[in-house]
C-alpha positions in Angstrom: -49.1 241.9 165.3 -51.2 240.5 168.3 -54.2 241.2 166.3 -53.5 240.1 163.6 -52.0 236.4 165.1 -55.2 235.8 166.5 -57.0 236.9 163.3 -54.5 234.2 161.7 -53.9 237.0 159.6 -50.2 236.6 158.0 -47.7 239.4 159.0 -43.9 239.7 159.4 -42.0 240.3 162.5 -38.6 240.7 160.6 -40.0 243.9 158.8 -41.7 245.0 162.1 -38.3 244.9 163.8 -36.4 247.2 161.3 -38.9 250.1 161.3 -39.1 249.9 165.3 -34.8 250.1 164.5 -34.9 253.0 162.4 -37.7 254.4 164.4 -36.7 254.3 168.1 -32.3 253.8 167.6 -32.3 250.0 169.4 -30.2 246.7 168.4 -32.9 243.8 166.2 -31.5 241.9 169.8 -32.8 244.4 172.3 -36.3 245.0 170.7 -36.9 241.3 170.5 -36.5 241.0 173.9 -38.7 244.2 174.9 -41.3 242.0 172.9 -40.9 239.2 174.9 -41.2 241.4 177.8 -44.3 242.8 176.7 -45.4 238.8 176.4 -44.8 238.7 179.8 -46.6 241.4 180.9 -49.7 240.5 178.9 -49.6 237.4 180.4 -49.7 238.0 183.9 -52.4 240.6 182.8 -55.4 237.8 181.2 -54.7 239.0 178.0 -53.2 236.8 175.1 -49.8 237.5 173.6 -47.8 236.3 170.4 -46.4 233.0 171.0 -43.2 233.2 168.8 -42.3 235.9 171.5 -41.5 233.8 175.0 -42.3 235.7 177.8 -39.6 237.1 179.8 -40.6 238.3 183.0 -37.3 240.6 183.4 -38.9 243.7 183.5 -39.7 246.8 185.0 -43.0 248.1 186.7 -43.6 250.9 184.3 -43.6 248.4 181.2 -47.1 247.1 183.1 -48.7 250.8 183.4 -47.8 251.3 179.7 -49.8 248.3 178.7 -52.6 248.8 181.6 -52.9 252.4 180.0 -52.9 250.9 176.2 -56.1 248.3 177.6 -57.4 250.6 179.2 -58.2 253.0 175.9 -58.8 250.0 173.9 -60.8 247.8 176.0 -62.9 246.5 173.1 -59.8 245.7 170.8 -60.0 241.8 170.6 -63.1 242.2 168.9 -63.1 243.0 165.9 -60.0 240.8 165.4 -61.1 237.5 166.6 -63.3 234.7 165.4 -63.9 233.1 168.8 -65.8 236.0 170.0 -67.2 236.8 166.9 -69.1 240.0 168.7 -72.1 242.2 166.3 -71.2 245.8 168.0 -68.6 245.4 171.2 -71.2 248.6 172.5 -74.1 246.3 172.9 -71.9 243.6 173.3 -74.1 241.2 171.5 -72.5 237.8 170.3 -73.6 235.3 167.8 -71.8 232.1 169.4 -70.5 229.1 168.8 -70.8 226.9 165.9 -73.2 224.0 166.9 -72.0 220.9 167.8 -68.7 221.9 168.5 -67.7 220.0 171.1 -64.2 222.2 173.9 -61.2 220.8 174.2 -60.6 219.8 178.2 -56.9 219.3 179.7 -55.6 218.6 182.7 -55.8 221.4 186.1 -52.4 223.2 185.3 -51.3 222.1 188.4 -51.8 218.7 187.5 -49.3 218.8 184.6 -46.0 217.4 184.3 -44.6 220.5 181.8 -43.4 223.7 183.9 -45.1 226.9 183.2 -43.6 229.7 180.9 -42.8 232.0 183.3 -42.6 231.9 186.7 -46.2 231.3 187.8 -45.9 232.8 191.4 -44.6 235.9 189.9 -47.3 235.9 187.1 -50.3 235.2 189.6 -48.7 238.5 192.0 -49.0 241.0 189.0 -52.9 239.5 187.9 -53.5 240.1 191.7 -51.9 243.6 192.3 -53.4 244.7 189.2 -57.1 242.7 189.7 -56.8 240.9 186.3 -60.1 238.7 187.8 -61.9 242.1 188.0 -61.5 242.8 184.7 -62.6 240.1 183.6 -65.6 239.8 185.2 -66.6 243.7 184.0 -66.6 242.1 180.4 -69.8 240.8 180.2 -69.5 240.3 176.4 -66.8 237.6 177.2 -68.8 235.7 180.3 -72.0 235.9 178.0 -69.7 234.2 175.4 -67.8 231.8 177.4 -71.6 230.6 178.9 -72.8 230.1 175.6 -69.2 228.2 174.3 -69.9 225.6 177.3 -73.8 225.8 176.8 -73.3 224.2 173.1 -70.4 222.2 174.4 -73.0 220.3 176.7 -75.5 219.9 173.9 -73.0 218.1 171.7 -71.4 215.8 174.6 -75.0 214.6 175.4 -76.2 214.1 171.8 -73.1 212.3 170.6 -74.1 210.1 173.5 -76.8 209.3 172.4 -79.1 211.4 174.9 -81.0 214.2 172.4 -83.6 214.0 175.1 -81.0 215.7 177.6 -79.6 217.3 175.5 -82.9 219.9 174.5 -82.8 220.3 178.2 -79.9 221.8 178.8 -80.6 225.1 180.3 -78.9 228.2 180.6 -79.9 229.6 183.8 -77.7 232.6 184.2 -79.4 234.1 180.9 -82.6 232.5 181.2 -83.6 232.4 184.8 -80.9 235.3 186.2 -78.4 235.3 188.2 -78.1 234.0 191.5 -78.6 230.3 191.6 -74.9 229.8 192.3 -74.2 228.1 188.6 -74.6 229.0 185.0 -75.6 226.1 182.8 -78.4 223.3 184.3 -76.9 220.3 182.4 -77.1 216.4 183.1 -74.4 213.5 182.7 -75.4 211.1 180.3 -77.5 208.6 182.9 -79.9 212.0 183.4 -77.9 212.8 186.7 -77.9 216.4 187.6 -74.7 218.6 186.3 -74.4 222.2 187.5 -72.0 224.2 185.9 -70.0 227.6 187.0 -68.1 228.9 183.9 -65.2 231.0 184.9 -63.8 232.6 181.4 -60.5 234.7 180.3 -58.2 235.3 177.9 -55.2 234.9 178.9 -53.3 231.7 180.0 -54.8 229.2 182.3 -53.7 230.5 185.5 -54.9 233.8 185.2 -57.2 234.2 188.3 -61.0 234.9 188.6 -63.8 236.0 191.2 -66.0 233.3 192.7 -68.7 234.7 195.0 -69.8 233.1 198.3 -73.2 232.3 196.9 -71.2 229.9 194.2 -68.7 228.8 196.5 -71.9 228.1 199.1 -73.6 226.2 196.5 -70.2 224.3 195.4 -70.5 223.0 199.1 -74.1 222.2 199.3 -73.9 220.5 195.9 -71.0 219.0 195.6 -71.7 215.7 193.5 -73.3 218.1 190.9 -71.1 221.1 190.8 -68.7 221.8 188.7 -66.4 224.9 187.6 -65.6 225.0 183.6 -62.6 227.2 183.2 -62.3 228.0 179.6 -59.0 229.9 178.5 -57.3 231.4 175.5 -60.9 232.4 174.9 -60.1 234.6 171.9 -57.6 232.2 170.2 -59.0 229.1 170.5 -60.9 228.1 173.4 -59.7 225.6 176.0 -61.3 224.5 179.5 -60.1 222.5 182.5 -62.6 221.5 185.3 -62.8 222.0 188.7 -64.9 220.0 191.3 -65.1 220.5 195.4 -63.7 222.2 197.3 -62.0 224.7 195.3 -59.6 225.1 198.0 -58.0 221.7 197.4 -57.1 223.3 193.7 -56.5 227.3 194.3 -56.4 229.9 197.4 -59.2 231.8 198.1 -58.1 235.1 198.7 -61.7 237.7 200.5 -61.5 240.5 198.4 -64.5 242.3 200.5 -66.0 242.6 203.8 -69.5 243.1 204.3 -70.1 245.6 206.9 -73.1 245.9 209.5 -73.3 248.2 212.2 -73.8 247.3 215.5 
């Protein structure tokens, strides 16, 4: 059903229900709310879930190994379902992109906002850190590759519907064209030419689903700080959404270390 919601493919939870009835012996009542347990547990996870099924964060441990086990055999399994990723072969993870010109739609840092989360955010942000939900994201290449390019053409259209084509054709992807390293991901420009780094920090799941920053990026956030900006896009497979984030990241999130490096004496 997840699938096929982000396919915007029609199905019917009504019928769904009844066969899990007949199938498992459990009350219409009791399997709705296992659904909206699962919600929950996809949330805290990164991963997107059905939106007529409200998270319910009620539940047991071994409800998240059930799902961790399920992603973990189907890692590639928004693919072929989604439009937003729009990948050739998840194996080579090659993606076509965006449609040019299509400008992201940019909202308010969640914590900025007046309306509450839908679950109990501290509780969501302890099971996406026990369970390194930032980690997985960052193994998917295919999804930073197509978050990059989301914000690359993003950038092209906000400086050509200013009326600055000329920046706009130099807009540079450096992660993809220059490597890694450089502490940012897109070499872009405000519209009086001034220099605009950007760091794009990418997910599926929910906006406060969290993400690795390396100390070369947050270095470079420092060093650069009128220029440096953090895009996070989320709901990536659904339909795309960003916030921004400017210096220091520590006025707007914790920084937990998640490694040492060790020298010996």
């Amino acid at each position: 059903m997840l699938a096929d919601d982000i396919a915007r493919v029609p199905y019917n939870k009504a019928a769904h229900n009844r066969v899990l009835q007949d199938r498992i012996g459990r009350g219409r009542g009791s399997i709705e709310f296992k659904h909206q347990n699962i919600s929950a547990v996809l949330l805290g996870l990164g991963q997107p879930w059905i939106p007529g099924y409200k998270p319910a964060a009620n539940f047991q441990i071994a409800l998240v190994d059930g799902v961790l086990r399920w992603l973990d055999r189907n890692e590639d399994w928004l693919a072929p379902h989604t439009n937003q990723l729009r990948l050739r072969d998840p194996a080579a993870a090659s993606w076509i992109g965006p449609a040019t010109g299509a400008l992201l739609e940019f909202g308010p840092i969640p914590t900025q906002r007046n309306e509450p989360p839908p679950v109990d955010a501290e509780f969501m942000a302890k099971i996406g850190l026990k369970y390194d939900v930032a980690q997985r994201d960052a193994r998917n290449r295919a999804l930073g590759k197509a978050g990059e390019e989301r914000v690359l053409s993003h950038e092209r259209a906000r400086l050509a519907s200013a009326g600055r084509a000329d920046l706009a054709r130099e807009v540079r992807w450096t992660s993809a064209e220059d490597g890694d390293g450089y502490g940012y991901d897109i070499s872009s420009f405000e519209a009086d030419g001034t220099e605009r780094l950007l760091e794009v920090k990418t997910t599926n799941g929910w906006e406060r689903t969290p993400f690795h920053i390396t100390a070369n990026e947050l270095s470079v956030a420092e060093n650069k700080r009128d220029h440096w900006h953090l895009i996070r896009l989320w709901d990536f497979a659904r339909q795309p959404r960003a916030f921004c984030l400017r210096p220091p990241l520590n006025a707007h999130a914790d920084l937990s270390p998640t490694s040492f490096l060790a020298s010996l004496r």
